[in-house]
N, C-alpha and C positions, 0 to 999 in steps of 0.2 A: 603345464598348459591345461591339463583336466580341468585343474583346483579353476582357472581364469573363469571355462567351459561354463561354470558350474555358479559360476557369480552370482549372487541372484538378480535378475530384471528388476530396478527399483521403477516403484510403479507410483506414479503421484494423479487424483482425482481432483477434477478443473470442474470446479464450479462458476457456470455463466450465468449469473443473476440479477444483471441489469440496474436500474436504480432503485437501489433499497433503502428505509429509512436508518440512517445511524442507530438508534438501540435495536430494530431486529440486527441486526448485521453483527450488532454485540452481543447480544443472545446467541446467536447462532453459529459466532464463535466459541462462546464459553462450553454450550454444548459441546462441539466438536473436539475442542481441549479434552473436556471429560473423556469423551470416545477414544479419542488415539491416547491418553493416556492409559486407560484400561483396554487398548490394543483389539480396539471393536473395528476399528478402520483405518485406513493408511493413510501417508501423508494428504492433506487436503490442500489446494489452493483457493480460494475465492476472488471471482472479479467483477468487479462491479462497479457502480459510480454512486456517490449518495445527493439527498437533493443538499443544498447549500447546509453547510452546520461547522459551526467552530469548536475544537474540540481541546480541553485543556489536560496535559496528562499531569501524572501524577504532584508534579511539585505544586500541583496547583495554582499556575502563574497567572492566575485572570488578570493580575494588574498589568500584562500585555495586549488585555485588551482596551482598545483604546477609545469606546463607543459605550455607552451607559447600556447595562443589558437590557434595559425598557425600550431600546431605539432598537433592538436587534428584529422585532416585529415586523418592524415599519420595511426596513430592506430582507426581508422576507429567509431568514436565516435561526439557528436554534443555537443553543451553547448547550454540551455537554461534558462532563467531565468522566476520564476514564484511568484506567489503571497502566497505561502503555509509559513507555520510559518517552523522555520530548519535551517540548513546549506547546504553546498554543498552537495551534493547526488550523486551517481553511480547509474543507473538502466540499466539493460543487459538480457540478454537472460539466462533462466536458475534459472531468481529469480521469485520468486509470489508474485503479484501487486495485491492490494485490494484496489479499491477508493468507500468508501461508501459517498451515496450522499445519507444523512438521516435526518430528522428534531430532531434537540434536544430536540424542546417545548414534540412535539410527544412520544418520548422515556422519557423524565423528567429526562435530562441527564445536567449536566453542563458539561462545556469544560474540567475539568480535569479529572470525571469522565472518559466520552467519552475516553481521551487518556489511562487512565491507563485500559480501559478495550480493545481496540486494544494492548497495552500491554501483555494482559492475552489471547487473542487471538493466539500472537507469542508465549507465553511461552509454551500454552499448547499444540500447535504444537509440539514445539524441542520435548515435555513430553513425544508422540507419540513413538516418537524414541529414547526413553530414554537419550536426553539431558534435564540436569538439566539449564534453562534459569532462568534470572532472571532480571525485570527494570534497569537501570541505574542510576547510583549515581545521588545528585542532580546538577543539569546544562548537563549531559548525558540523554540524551533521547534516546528512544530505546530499544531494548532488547538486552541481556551480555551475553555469559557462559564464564563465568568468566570476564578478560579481554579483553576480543574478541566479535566485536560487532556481531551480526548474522540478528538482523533486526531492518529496521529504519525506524521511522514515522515522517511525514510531514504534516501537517493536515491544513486547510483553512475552517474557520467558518462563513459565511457570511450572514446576519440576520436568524442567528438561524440554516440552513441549511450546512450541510460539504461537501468539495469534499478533493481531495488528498488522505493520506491517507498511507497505511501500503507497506512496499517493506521487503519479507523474502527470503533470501539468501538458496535458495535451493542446485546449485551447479555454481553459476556462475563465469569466469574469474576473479579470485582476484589480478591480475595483475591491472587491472583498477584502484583499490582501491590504488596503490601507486602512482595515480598522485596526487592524492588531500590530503587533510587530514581532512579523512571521518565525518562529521557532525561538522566540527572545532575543535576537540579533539586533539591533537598532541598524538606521542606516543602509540596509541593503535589502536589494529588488527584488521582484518575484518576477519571473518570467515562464514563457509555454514553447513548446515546439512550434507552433502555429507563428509564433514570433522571431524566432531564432531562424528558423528555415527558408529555403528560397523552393524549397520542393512543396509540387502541388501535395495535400495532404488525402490521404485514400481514408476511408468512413472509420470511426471511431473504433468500430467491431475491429477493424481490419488491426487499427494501432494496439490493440488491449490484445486479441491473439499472438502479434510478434515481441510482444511484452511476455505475455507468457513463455512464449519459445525461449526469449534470452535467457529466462527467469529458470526453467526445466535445464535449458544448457548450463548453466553457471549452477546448479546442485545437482548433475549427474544424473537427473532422472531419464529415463529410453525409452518408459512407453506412460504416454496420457489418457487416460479415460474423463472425457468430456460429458458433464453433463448439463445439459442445456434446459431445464426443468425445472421452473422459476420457481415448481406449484412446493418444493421445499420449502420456501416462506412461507404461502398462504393455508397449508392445512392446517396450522395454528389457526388463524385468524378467523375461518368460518366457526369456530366454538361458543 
């Protein structure tokens, strides 16, 4: 019972940083990669929301996109491509954005582990609000109720360390979702808690903190260090 005693406290750092633009947020992961891989810092979490931007990973599937990238202007959105495992992506205002930047060696997590428990992260979210979610078939990634996806993960493992990461559709513009076809799936919805629910819904902050909680309970962590200190993006920016 000493050795139990003796555990160490795993301690995970919650960054709240509100809406950020998609390439700082990717900068600012790769950093951090860097950092907890040369063990300058501990696990990191990031939450945030980004303003509208479609995002293609790696197989570089743009031909899911279904909108000429000259119109993407016009309804007021960006396309970017990145290094995450996935398909095309929507991220907009109104969903909660989770990029853990955690070591697996650390956790004794392998890579499928790791996704099926950001998995159980969204599920027990919807649970909150009495949607019944559930994984997606195999080759669907993501979380369902029913046929309607409600949240989708993108994840990037890079020796040993994750960034990217979980996007759950809280209440945001599903208009977006008809220009692509959402994570290469043909045929199937995109839906938000805001739709699924008959519960009134409490402020977005509220929904993205109990997000976090499920997210610390499902990887073990016991103590959060919160920091609410947006000005980690902008001391770049005034140079």
């Amino acid at each position: 019972h000493c050795e139990q005693a003796m555990r160490a406290v795993r301690s995970l750092e919650v960054w709240k940083l509100g809406l950020v633009n998609y390439l700082d947020a990717l900068k600012l992961q790769e950093k951090l990669v860097l950092d907890r891989k040369s063990h300058k810092r501990c696990d990191t979490l990031l939450s945030l929301q980004h303003p509208p931007t479609y995002t293609v990973g790696k197989r570089q599937t743009v031909h899911n996109l279904l909108i000429p990238q000259s119109e993407l202007e016009q309804i007021g959105a960006e396309l970017h491509y990145t290094q995450r495992g996935g398909d095309i992506t929507f991220h907009g205002p109104h969903q909660a954005i989770l990029y853990p930047i955690i070591s697996l060696r650390d956790t004794g997590l392998g890579a499928r582990r790791f996704v099926e428990k950001i998995e159980l992260t969204m599920i027990e979210m919807a649970g909150l609000y009495g949607v019944k979610a559930s994984p997606g078939q195999r080759c669907e990634t993501g979380v369902w109720v029913g046929e309607k996806k409600i949240g989708a993960i993108g994840v990037r493992i890079s020796n040993g360390i994750t960034s990217h990461g979980m996007a759950f559709n809280i209440d945001p513009d599903l208009n977006y979702f008809r220009h692509i076809v959402p994570c290469g799936i043909a045929n199937k919805e995109v839906t938000s808690l805001r739709r699924e629910t008959d519960y009134d819904l409490p402020t977005e902050e509220i929904i993205q903190e109990q997000l976090i909680s499920c997210f610390a309970r499902n990887f073990g962590y016991d103590n959060l260090i919160w920091k609410e200190d947006a000005s980690i993006l902008s001391d770049k920016k005034e140079t």
